[in-house]
N, C-alpha and C positions, 0 to 999 in steps of 0.2 A: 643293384640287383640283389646283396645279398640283406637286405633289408625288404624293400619292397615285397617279394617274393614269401619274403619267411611274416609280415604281417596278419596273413590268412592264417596261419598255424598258431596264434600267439592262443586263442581260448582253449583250442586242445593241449596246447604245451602246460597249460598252467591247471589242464585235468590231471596230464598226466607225471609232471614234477609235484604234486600235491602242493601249491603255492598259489603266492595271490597274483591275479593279474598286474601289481605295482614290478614286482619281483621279476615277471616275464619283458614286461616292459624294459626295463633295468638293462637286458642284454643287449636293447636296442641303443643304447645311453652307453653302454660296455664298449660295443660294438664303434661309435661315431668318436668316442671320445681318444678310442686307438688308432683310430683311422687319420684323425686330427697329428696327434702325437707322430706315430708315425712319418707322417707327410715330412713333418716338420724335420724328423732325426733322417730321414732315408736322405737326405738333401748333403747331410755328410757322409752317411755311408756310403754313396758311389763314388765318392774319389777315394776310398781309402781299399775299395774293394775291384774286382771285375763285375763288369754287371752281370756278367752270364751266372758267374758262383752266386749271387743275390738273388737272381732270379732261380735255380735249381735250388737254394736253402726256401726262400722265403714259399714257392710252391711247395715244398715237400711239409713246410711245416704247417699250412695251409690244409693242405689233403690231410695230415696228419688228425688235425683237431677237428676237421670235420667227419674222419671216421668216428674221433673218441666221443662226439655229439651224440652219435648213433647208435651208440652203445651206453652211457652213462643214465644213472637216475638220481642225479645230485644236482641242483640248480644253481649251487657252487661253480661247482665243475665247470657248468655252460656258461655263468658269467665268462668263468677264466678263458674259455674255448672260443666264445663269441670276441671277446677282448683279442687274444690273439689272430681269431679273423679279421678282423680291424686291421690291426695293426699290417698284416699281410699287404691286405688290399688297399691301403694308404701307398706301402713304401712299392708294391709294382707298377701304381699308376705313378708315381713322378719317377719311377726309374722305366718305363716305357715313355714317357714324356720327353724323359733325357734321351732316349736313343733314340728319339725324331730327331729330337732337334741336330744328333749328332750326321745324324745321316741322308739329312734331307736340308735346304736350307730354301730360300725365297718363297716363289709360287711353290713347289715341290713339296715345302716343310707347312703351308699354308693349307695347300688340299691335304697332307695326314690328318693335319690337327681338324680341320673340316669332318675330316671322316670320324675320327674319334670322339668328337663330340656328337656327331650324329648315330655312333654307336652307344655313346653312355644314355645320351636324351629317349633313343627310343625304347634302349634297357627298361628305364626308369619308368616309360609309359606301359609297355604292354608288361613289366613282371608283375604285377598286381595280379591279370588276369590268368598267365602262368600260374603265380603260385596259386590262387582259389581255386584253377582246375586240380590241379594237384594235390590241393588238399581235400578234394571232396571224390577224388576216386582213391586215393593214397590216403595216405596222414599227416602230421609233421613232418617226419623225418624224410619223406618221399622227398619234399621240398629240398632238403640237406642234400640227398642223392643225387638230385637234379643240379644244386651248384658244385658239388663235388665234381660233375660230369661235363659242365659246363668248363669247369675252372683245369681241367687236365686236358682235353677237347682243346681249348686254346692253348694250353703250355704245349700239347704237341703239336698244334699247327704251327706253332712259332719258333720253334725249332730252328726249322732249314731256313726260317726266314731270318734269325737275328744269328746266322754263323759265317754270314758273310764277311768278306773285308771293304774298305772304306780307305782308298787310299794306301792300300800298302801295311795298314795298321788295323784290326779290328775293330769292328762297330762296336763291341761289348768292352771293349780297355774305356777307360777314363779319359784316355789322350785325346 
């Protein structure tokens, strides 16, 4: 989503960062390349961490850099900012990943992951069309607004759902 969605805004972003369309592009390349990385490191940082404090940093820093998006006119910057939204949304998809698996196991952990995927597949189809409406009553940054709102919208639904216990021991511990 947070690509898809932000593809409609790349010709206004590159009117309004005074840059070239290679440059806009870049963030999207920023962006996958932390995403990648990420996946890859967050695989050790849940055993060394609680998920929950992973998940409360890694949202906050999340929201962080997509206010600083919305503010900034440096295309620097946005690299850096798109970079560590990457990086974000790597390491919360395999540490939601991991608290399936922790808390569901057989048919149970087969129908989440069912749903999850059919959450990320249909993301993938209809934000395109999100973000071009967005871009064409809004601007850019509408788009940014829109995953910012998106991306809190879920950290608080998920909440009361990932504070349960699991056996006696927390779903969010490593155990």
């Amino acid at each position: 989503m947070g690509i898809d969605m932000y593809a409609a805004s790349m010709p206004q972003m590159v009117r309004y960062f005074h840059t070239t369309p290679s440059m806009i592009q870049l963030t999207v390349t920023f962006y996958m390349l932390a995403l990648f990385i990420s996946i890859l490191l967050s695989i050790n940082l849940r055993s060394w961490f609680e998920r929950w404090r992973l998940i409360n940093s890694i949202n906050t820093i999340f929201i962080i850099t997509t206010i600083t998006i919305l503010y900034i006119h440096n295309i620097y910057v946005l690299l850096l900012c798109r970079f560590m939204q990457g990086a974000c949304m790597g390491a919360l998809s395999m540490i939601v990943r991991s608290i399936l698996y922790t808390i569901a196991n057989g048919s149970k952990l087969r129908k989440y992951l069912l749903y999850n995927s059919i959450i990320f597949s249909t993301s993938a189809i209809i934000s395109p069309y999100i973000g071009s409406y967005i871009q064409q009553v809004y601007d850019w940054r509408g788009n940014m607004i829109f995953l910012l709102l998106y991306v809190l919208f879920l950290y608080l639904f998920s909440i009361p759902l990932l504070r349960f216990k699991v056996g006696g021991v927390s779903s969010l511990s490593y155990h």
